[in-house]
C-alpha positions as CSV (number, residue, x, y, z in Angstrom):
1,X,8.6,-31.4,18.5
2,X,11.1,-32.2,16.1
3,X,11.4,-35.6,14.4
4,X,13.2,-38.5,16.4
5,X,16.9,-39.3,15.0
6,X,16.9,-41.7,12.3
7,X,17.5,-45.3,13.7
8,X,16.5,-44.0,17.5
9,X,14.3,-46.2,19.4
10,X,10.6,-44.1,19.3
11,X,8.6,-47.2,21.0
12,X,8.4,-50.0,22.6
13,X,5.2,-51.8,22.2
14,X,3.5,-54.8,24.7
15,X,0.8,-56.8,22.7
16,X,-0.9,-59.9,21.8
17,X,-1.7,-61.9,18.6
18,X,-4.8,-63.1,17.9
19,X,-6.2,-65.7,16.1
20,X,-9.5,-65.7,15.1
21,X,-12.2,-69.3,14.0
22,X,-11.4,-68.2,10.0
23,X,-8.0,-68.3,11.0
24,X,-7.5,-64.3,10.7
25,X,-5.0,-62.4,12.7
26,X,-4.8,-59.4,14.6
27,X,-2.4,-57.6,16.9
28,X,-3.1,-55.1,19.5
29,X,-1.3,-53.8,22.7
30,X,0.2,-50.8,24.2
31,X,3.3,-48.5,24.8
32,X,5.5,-48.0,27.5
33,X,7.9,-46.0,25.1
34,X,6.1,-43.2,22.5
35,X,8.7,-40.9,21.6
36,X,8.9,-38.8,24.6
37,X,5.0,-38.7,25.5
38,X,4.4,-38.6,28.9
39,X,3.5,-39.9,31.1
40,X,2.0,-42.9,29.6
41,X,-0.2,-44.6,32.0
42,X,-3.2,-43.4,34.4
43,X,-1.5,-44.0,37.8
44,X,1.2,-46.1,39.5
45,X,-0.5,-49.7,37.5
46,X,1.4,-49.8,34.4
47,X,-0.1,-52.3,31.8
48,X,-2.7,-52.4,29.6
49,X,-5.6,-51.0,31.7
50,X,-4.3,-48.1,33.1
51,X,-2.2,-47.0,28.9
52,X,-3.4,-44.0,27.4
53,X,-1.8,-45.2,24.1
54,X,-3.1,-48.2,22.2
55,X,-2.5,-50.0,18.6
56,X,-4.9,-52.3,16.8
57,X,-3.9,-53.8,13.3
58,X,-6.6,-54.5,10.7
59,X,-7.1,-58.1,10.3
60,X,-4.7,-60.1,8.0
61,X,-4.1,-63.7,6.9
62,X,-0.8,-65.5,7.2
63,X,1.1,-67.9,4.9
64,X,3.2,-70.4,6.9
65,X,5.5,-72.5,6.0
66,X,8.0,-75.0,8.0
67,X,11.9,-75.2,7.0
68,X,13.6,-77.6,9.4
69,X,12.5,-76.4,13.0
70,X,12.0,-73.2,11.9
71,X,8.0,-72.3,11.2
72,X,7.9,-69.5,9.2
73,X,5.2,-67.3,8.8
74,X,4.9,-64.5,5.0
75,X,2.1,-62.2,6.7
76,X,0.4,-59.6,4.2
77,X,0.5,-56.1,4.1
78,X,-1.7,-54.4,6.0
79,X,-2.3,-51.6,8.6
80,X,-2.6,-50.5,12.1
81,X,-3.6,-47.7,14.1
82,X,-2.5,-46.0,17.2
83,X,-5.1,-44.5,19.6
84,X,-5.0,-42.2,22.6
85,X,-7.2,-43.0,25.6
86,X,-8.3,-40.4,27.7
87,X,-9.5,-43.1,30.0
88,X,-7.8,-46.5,29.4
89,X,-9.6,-49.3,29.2
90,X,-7.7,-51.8,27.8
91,X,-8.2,-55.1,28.3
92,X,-6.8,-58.3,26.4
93,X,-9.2,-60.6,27.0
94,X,-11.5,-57.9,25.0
95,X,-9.6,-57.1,21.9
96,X,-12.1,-54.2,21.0
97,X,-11.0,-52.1,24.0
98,X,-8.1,-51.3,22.1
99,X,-9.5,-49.4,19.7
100,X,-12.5,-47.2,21.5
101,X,-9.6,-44.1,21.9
102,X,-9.3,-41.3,19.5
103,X,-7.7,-42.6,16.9
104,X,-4.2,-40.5,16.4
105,X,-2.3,-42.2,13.3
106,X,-2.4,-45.2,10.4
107,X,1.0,-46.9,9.9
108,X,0.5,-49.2,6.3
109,X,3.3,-51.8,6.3
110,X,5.3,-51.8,3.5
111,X,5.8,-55.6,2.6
112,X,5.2,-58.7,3.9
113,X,5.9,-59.1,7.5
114,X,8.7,-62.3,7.8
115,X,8.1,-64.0,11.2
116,X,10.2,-66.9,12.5
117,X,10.0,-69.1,15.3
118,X,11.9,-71.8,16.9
119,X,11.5,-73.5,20.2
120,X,9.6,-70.8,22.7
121,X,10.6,-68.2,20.7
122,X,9.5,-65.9,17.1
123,X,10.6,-63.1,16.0
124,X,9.7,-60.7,13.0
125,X,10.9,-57.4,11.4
126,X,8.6,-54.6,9.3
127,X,8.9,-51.4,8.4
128,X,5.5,-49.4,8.1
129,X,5.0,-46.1,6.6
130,X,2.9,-43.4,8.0
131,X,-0.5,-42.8,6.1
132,X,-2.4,-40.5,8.5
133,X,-1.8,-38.2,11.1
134,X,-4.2,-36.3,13.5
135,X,-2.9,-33.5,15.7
136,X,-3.8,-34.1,18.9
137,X,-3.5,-32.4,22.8
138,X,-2.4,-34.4,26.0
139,X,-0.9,-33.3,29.1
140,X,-1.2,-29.5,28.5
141,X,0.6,-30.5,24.8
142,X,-0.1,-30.5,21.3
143,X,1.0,-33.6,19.5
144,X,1.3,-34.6,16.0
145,X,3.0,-38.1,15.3
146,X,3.5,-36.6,11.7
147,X,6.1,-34.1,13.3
148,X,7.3,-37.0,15.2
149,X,7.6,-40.0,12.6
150,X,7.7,-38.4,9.1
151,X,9.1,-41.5,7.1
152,X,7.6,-44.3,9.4
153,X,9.3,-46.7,11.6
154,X,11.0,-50.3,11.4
155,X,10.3,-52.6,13.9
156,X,11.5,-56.1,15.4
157,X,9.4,-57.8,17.6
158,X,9.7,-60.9,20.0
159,X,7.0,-63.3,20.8
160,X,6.2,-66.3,23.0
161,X,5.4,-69.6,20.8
162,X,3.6,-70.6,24.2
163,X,-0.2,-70.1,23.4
164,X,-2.4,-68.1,26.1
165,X,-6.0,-68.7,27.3
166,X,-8.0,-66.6,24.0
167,X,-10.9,-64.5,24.6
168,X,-14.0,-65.7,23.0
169,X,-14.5,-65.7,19.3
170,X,-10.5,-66.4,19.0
171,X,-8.7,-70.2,18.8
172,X,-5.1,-68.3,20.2
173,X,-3.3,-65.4,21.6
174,X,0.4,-65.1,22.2
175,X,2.1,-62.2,24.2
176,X,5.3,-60.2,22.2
177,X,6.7,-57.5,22.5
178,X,8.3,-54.6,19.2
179,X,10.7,-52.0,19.5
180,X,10.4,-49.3,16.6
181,X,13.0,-47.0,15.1
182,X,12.3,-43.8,13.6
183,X,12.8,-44.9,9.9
184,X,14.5,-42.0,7.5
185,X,14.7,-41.0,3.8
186,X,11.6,-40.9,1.5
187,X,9.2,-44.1,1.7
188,X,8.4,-45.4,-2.0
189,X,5.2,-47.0,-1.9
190,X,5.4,-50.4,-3.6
């Protein structure tokens, strides 16, 4: 398993933001894209129930701010990890399903995350580094995201503005979806 190309797409991630009553946030989801891991879903039912990969960020809070009709939002640093499911479960309208897998690898972001949105429409842009790693076997496999993503990946998601019925516990969720890029060079922690 040699590491993906620098700037080569390595995932493409299907989520939901969460707000929760304190007004913390959250994102969680799944991949259809993990750098060549296959297959990725239990089954001919692709979505989040039947994904043997999963992500869950650590809770963060959010600075927004409004500049014309744009509503911007500075969101902290902060981490997320990705999980393998022998048997999915996931299931958005329980966030914590996202996170029962073994857990495989801890990205830390390394700045602020910028989001933007206008109309139906936000986008953002991070880059996260790659703190942990934990070799793992699927499929007949051995797998280490370490081999895979040395330096880390930069991602730019899309999200609806258009608010979706929460789970309990939570006053929003919005659907989005990220594409990653292998990141390269060193990463200099701030």
């Amino acid at each position: 398993m040699d590491p993906h190309p620098i700037a080569g797409v390595v995932w493409y991630a299907i989520g939901r933001f969460y707000e929760a009553q304190d007004g913390s946030l959250q994102d969680l989801g799944y991949f259809a894209h993990l750098g060549g891991i296959e297959p990725l879903f239990a089954g001919p039912h692709h979505g989040e129930g039947s994904a043997f990969f999963t992500f869950r960020a650590e809770p963060f809070t959010a600075r927004k701010f409004q500049n014309g009709d744009l509503s911007v939002s500075l969101d902290a640093t902060g981490s997320f990890t990705l999980y393998l499911n022998r048997e999915p479960c996931g299931d958005f309208s329980r966030p914590e399903t996202f996170s029962r897998g073994e857990p495989i690898a801890t990205f830390q972001r390394l700045s602020s995350v910028v989001g933007t949105s206008v109309g139906p429409l936000g986008t953002n842009l991070f880059s996260a580094a790659l703190r942990s790693s934990t070799p793992f076997h699927f499929q007949g496999r051995s797998w280490n995201l370490e081999r895979l993503l040395p330096h880390g990946i930069t991602q730019l998601g899309v999200a609806s503005t258009t608010a979706m019925t929460p789970p309990t516990g939570f006053k929003t969720m919005t659907p989005f979806v990220g594409s990653a890029m292998a990141a390269g060079g060193s990463v200099r922690w701030p």
